[in-house]
PDB file of N, H, CA, C and O in Angstrom:
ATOM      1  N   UNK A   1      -9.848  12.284  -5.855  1.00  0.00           N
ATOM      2  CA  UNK A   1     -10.032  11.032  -6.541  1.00  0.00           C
ATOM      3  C   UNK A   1      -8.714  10.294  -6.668  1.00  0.00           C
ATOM      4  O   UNK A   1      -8.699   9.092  -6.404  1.00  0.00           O
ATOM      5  N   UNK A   2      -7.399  11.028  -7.122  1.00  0.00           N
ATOM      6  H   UNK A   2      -7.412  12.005  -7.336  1.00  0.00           H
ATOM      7  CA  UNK A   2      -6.263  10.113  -7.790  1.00  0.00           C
ATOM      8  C   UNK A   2      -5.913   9.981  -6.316  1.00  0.00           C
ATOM      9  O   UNK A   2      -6.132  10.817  -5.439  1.00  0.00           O
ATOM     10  N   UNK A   3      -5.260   8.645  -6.172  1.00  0.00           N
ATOM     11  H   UNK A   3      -5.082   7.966  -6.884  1.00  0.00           H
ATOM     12  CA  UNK A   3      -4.126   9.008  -4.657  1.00  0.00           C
ATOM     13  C   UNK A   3      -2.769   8.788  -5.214  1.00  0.00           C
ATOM     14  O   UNK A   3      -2.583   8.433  -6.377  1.00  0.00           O
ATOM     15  N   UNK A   4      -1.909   8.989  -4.425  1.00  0.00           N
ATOM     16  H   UNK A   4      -2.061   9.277  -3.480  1.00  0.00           H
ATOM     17  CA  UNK A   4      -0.662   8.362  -4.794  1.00  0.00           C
ATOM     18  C   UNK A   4       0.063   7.814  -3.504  1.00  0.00           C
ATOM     19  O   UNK A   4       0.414   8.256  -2.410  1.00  0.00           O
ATOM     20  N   UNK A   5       0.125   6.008  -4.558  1.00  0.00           N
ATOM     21  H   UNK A   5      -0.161   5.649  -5.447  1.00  0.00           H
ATOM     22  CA  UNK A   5       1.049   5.141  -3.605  1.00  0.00           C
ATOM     23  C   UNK A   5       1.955   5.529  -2.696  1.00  0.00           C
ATOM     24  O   UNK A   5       2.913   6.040  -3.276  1.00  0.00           O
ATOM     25  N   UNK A   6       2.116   5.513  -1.244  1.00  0.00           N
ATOM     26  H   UNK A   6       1.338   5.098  -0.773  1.00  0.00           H
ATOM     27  CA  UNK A   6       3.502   5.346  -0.330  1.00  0.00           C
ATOM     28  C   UNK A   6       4.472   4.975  -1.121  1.00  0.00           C
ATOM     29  O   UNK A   6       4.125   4.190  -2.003  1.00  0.00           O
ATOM     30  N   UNK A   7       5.934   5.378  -1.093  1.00  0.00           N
ATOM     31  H   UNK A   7       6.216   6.016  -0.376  1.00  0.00           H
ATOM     32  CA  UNK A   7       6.717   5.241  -2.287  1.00  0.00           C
ATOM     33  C   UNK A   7       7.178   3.446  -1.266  1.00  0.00           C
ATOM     34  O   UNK A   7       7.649   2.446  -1.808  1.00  0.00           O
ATOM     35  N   UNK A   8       6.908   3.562  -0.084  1.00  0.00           N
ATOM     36  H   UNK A   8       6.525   4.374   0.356  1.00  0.00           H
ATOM     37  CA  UNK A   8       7.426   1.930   0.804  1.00  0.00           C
ATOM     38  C   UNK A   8       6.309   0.692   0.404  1.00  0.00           C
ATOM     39  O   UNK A   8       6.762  -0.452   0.443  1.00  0.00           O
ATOM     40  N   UNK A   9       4.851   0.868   0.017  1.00  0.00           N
ATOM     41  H   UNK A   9       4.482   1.797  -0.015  1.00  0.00           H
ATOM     42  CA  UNK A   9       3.764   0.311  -0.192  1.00  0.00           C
ATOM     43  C   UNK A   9       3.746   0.015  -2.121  1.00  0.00           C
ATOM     44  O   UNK A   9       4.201   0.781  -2.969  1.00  0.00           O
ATOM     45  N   UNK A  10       3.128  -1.208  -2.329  1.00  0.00           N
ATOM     46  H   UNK A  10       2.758  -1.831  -1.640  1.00  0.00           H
ATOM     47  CA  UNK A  10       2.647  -1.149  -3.346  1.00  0.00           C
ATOM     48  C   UNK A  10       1.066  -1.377  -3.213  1.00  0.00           C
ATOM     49  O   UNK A  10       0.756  -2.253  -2.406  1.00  0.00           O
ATOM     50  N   UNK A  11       0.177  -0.828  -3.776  1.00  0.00           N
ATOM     51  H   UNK A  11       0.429  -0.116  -4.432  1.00  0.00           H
ATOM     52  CA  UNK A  11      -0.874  -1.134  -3.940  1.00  0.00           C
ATOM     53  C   UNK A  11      -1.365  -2.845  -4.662  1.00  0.00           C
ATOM     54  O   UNK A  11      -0.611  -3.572  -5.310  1.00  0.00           O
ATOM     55  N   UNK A  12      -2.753  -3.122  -4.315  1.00  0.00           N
ATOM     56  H   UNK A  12      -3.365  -2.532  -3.789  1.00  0.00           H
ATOM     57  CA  UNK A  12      -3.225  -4.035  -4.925  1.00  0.00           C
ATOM     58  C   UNK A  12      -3.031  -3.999  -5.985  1.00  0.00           C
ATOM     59  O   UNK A  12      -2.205  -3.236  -6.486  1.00  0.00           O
ATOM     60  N   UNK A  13      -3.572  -4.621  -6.475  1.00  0.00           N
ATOM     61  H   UNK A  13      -4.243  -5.240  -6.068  1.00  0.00           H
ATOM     62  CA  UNK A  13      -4.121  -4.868  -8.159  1.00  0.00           C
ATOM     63  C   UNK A  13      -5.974  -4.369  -8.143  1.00  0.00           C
ATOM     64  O   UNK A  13      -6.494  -3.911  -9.160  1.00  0.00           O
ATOM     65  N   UNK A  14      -6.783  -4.568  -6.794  1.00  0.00           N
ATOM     66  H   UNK A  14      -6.361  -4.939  -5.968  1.00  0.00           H
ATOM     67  CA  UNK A  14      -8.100  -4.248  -6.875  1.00  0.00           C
ATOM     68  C   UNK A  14      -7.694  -2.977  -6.511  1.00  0.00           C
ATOM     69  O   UNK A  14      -7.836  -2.228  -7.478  1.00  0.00           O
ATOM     70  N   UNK A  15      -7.203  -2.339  -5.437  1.00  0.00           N
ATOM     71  H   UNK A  15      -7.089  -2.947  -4.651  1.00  0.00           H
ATOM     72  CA  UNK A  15      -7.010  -1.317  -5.153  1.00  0.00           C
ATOM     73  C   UNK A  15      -6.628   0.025  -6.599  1.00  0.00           C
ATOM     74  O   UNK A  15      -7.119   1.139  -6.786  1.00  0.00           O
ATOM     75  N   UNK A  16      -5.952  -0.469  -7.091  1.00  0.00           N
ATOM     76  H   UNK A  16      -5.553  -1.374  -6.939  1.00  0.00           H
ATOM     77  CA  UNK A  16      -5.433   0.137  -8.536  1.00  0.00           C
ATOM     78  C   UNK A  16      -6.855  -0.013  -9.315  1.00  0.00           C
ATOM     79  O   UNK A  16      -7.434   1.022  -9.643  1.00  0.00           O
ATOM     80  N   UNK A  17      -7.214  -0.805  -9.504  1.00  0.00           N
ATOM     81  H   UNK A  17      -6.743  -1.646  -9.238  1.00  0.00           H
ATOM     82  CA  UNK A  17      -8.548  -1.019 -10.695  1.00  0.00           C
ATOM     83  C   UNK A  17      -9.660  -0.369  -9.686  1.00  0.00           C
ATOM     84  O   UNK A  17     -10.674  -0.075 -10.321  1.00  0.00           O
ATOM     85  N   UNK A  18      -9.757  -0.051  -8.251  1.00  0.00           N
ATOM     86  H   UNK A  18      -8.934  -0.290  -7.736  1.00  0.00           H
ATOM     87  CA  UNK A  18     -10.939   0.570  -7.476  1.00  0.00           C
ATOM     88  C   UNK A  18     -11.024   2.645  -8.425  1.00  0.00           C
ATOM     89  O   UNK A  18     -11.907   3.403  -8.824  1.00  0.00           O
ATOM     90  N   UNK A  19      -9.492   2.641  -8.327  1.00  0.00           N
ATOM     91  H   UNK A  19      -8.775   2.024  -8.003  1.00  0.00           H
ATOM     92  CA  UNK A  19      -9.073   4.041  -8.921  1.00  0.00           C
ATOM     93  C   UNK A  19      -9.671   3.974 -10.822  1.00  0.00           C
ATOM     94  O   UNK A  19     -10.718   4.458 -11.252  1.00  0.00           O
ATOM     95  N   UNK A  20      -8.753   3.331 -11.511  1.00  0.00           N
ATOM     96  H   UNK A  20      -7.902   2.938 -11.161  1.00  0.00           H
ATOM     97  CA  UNK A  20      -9.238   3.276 -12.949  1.00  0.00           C
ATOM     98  C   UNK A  20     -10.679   3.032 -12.831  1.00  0.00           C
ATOM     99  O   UNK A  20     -11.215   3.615 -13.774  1.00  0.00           O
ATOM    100  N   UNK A  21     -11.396   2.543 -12.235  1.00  0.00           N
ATOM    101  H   UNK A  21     -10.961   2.070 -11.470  1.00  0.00           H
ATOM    102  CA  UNK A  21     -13.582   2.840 -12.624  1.00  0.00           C
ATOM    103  C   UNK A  21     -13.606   4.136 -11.957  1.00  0.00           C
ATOM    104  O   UNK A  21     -14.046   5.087 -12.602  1.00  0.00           O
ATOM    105  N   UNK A  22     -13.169   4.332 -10.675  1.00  0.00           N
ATOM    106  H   UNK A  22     -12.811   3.558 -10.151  1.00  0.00           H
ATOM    107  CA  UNK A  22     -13.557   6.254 -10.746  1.00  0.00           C
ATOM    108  C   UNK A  22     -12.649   7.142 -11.549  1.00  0.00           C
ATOM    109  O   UNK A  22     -12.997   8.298 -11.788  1.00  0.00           O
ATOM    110  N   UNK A  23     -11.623   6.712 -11.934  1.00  0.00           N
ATOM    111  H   UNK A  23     -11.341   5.773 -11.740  1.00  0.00           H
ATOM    112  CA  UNK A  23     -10.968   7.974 -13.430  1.00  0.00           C
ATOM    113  C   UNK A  23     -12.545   7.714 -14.597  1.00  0.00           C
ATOM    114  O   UNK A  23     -13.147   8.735 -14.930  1.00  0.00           O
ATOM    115  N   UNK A  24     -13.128   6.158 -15.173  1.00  0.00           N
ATOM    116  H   UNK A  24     -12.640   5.329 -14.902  1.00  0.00           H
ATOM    117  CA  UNK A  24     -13.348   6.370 -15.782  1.00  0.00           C
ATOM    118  C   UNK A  24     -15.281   6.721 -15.734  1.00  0.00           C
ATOM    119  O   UNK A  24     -16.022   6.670 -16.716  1.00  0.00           O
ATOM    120  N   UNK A  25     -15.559   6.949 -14.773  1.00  0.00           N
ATOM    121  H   UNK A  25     -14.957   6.991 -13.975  1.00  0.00           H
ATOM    122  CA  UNK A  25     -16.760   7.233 -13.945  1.00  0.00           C
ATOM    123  C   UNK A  25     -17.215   8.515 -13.902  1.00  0.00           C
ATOM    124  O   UNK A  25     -18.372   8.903 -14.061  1.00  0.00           O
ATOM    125  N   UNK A  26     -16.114   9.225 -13.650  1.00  0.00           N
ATOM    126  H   UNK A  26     -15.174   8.910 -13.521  1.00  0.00           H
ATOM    127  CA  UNK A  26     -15.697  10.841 -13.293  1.00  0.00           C
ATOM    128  C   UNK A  26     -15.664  11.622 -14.513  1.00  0.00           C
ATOM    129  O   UNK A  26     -16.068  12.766 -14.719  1.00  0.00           O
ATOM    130  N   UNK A  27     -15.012  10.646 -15.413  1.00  0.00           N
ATOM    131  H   UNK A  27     -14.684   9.716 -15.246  1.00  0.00           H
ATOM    132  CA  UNK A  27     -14.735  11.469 -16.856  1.00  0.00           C
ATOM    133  C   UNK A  27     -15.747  11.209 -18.054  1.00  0.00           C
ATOM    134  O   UNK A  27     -15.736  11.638 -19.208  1.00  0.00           O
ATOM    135  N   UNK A  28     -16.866  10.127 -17.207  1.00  0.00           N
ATOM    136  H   UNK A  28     -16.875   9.778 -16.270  1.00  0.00           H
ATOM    137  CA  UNK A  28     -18.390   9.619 -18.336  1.00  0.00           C
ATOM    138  C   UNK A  28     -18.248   9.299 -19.108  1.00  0.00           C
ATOM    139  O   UNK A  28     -18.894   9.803 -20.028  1.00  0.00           O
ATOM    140  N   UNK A  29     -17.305   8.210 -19.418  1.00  0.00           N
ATOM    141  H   UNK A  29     -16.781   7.801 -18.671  1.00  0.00           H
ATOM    142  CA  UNK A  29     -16.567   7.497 -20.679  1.00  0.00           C
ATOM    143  C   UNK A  29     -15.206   7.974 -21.720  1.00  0.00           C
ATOM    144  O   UNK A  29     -14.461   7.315 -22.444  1.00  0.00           O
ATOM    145  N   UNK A  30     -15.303   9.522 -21.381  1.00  0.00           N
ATOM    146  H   UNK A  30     -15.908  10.057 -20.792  1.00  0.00           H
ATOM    147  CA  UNK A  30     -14.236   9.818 -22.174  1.00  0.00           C
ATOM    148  C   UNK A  30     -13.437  10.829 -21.969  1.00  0.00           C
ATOM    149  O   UNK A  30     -13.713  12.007 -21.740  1.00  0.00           O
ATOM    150  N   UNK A  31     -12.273  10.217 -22.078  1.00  0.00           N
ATOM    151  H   UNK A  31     -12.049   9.260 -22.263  1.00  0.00           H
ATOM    152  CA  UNK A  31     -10.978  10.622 -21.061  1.00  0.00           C
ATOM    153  C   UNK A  31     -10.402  11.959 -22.383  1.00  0.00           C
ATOM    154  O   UNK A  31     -10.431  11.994 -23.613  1.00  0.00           O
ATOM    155  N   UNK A  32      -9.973  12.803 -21.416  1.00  0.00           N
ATOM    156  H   UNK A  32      -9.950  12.775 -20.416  1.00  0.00           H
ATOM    157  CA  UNK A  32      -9.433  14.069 -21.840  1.00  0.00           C
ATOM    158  C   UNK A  32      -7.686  13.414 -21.974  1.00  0.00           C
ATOM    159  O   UNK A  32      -7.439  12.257 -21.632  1.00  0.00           O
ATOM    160  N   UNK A  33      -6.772  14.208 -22.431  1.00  0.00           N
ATOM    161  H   UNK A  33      -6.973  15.147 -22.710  1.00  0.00           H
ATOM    162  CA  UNK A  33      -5.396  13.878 -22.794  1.00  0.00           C
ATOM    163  C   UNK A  33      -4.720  13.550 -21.383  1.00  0.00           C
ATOM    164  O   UNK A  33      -3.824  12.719 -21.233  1.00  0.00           O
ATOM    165  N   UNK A  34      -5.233  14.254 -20.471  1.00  0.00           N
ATOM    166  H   UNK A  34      -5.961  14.928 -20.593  1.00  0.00           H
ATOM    167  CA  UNK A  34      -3.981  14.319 -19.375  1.00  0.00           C
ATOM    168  C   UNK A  34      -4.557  12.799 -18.356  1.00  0.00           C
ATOM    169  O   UNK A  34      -3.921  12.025 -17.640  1.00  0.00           O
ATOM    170  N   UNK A  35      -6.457  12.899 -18.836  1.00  0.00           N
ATOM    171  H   UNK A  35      -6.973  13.528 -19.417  1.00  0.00           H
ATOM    172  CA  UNK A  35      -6.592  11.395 -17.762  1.00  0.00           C
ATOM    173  C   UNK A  35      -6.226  10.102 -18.614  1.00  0.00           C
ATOM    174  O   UNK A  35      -5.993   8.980 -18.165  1.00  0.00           O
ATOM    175  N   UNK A  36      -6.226  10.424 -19.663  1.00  0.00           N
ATOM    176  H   UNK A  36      -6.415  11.335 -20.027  1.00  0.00           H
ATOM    177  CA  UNK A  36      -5.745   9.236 -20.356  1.00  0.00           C
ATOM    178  C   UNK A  36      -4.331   8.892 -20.281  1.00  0.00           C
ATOM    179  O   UNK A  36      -3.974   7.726 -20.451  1.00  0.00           O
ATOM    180  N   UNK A  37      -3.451   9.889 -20.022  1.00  0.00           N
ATOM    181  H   UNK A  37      -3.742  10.836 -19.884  1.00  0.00           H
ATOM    182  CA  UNK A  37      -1.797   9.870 -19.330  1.00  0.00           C
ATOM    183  C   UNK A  37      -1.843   8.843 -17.820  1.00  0.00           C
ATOM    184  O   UNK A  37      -1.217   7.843 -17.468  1.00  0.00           O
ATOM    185  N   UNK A  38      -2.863   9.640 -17.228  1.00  0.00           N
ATOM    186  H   UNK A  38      -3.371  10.453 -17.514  1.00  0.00           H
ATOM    187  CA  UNK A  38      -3.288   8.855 -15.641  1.00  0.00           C
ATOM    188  C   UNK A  38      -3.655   7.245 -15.827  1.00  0.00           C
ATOM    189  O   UNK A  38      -3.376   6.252 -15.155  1.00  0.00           O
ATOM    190  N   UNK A  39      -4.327   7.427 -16.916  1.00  0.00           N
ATOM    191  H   UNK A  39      -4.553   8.234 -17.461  1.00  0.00           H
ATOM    192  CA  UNK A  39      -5.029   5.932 -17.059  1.00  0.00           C
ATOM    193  C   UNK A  39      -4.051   4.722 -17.385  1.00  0.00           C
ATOM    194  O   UNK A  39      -4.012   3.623 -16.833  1.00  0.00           O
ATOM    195  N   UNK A  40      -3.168   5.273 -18.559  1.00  0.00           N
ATOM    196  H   UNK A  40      -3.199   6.166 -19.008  1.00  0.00           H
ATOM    197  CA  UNK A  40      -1.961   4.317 -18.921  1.00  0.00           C
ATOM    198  C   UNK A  40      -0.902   4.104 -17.632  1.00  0.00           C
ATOM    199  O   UNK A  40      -0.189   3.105 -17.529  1.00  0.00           O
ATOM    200  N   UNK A  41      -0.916   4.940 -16.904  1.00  0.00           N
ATOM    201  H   UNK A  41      -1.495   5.751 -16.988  1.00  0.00           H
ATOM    202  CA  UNK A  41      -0.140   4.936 -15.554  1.00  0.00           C
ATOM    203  C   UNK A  41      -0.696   4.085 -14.891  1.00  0.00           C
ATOM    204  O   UNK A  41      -0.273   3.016 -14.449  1.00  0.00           O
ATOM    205  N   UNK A  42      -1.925   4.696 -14.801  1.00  0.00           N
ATOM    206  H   UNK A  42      -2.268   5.564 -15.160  1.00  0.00           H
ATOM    207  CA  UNK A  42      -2.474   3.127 -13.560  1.00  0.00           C
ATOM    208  C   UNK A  42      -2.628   1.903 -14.091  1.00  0.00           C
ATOM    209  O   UNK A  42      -2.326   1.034 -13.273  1.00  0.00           O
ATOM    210  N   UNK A  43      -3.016   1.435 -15.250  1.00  0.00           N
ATOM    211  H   UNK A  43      -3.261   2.141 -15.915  1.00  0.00           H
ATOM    212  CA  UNK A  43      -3.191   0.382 -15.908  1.00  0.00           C
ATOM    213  C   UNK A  43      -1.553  -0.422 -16.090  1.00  0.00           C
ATOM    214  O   UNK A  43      -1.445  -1.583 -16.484  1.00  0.00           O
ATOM    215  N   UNK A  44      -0.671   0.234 -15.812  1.00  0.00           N
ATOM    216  H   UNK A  44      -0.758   1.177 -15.491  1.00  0.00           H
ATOM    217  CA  UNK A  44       0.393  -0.486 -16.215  1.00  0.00           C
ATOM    218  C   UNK A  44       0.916  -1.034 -14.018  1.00  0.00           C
ATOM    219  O   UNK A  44       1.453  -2.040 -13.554  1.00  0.00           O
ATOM    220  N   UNK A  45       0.405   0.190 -13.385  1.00  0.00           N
ATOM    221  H   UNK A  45      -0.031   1.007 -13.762  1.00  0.00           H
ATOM    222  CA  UNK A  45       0.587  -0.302 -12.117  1.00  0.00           C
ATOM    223  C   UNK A  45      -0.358  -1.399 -11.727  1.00  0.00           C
ATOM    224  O   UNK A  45      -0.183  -2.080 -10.716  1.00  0.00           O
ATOM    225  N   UNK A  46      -1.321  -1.547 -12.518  1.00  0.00           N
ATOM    226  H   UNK A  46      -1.463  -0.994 -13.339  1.00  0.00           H
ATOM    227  CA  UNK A  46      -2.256  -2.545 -11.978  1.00  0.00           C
ATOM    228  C   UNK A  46      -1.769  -3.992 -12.880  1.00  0.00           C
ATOM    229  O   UNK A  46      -2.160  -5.150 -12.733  1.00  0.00           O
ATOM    230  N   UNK A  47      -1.112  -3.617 -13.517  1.00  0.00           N
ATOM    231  H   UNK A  47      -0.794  -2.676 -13.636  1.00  0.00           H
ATOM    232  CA  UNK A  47      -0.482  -5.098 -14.397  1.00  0.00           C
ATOM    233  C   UNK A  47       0.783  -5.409 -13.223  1.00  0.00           C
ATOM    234  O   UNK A  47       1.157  -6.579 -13.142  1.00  0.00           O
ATOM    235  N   UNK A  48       1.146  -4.836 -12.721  1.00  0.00           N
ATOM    236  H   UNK A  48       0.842  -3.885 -12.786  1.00  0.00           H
ATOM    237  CA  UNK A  48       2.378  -5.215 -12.378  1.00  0.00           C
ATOM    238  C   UNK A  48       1.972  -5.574 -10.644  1.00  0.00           C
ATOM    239  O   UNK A  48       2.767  -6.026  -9.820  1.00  0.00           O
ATOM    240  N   UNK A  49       0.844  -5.305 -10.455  1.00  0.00           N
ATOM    241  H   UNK A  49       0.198  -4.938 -11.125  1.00  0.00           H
ATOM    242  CA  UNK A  49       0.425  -5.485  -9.075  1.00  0.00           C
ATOM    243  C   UNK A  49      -0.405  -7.007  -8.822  1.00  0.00           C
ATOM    244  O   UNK A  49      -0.370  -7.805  -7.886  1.00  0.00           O
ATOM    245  N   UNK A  50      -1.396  -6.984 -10.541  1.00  0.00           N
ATOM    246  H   UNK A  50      -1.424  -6.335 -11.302  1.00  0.00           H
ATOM    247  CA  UNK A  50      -1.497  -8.246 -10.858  1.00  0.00           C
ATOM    248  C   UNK A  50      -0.350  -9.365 -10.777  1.00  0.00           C
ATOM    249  O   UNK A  50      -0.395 -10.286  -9.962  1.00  0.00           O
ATOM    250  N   UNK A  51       0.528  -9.214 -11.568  1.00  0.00           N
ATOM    251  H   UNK A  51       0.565  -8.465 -12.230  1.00  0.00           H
ATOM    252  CA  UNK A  51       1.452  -9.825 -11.766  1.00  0.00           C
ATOM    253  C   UNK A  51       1.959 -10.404  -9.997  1.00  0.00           C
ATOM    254  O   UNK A  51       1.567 -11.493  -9.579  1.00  0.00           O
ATOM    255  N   UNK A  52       2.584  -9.753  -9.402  1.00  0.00           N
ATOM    256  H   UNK A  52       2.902  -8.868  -9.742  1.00  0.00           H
ATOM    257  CA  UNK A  52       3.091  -9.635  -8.370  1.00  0.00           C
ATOM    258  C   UNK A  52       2.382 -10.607  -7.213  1.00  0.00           C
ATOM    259  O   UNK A  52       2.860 -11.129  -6.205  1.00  0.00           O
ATOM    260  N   UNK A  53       1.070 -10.629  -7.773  1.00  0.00           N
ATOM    261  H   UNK A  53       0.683 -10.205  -8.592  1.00  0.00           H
ATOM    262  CA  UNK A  53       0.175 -11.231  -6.630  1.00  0.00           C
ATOM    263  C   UNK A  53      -0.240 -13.255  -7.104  1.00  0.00           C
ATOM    264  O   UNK A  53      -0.704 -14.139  -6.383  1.00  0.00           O
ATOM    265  N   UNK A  54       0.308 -13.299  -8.944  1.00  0.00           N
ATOM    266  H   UNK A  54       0.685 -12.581  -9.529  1.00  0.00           H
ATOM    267  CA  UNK A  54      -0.025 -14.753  -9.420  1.00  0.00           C
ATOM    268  C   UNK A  54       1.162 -15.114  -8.486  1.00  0.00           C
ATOM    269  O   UNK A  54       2.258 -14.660  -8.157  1.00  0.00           O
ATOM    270  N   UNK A  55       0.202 -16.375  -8.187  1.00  0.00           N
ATOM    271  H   UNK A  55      -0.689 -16.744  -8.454  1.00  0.00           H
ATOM    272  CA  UNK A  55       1.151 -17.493  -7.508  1.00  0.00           C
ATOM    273  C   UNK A  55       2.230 -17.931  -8.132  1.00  0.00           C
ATOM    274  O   UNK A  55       2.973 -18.683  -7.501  1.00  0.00           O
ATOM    275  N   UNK A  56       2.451 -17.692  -9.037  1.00  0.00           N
ATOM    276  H   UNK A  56       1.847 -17.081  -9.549  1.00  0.00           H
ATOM    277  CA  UNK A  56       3.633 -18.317  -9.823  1.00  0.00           C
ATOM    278  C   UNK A  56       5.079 -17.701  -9.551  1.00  0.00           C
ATOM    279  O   UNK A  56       6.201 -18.197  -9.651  1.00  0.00           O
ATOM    280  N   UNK A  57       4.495 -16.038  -9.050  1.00  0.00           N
ATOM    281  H   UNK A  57       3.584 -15.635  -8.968  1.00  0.00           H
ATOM    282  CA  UNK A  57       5.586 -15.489  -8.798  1.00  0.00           C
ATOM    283  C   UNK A  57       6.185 -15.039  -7.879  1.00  0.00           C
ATOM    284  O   UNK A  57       7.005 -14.122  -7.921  1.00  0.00           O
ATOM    285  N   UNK A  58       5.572 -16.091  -6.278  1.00  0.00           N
ATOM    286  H   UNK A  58       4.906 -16.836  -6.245  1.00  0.00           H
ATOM    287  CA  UNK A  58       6.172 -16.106  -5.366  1.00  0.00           C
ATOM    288  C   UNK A  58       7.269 -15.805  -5.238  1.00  0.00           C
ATOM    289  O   UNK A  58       7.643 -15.625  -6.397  1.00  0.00           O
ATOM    290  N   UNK A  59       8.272 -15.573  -4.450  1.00  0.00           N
ATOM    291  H   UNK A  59       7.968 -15.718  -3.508  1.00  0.00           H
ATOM    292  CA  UNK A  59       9.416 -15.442  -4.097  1.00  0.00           C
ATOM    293  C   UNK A  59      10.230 -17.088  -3.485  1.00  0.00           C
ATOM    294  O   UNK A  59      11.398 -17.092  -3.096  1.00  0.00           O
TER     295      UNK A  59
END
């Protein structure tokens, strides 16, 4: 289920949120200590993947 990013690649923002519905799919609403560690991990990669992708923050 988890993958982990190419350290050269960043993932989407859908790609990241495709993972957080199967963490929270897998675990039937309620996350044990260590997926909820996973979850704040991905949720903060999927903010920053969001981020990365608003137009505003072209390069």
């Amino acid at each position: 289920m988890a993958t982990t990013p190419s350290p050269d690649r960043r993932r989407t923002a859908d790609e990241v949120n495709e993972e957080i519905r199967a963490l929270w799919l897998g675990a039937g609403g309620r996350l044990r200590p260590d997926e909820r560690r996973v979850y704040e991990r991905l949720v903060t990669e999927w903010a920053e993947a969001e981020a990365d992708s608003s137009p505003t923050h072209a390069a």
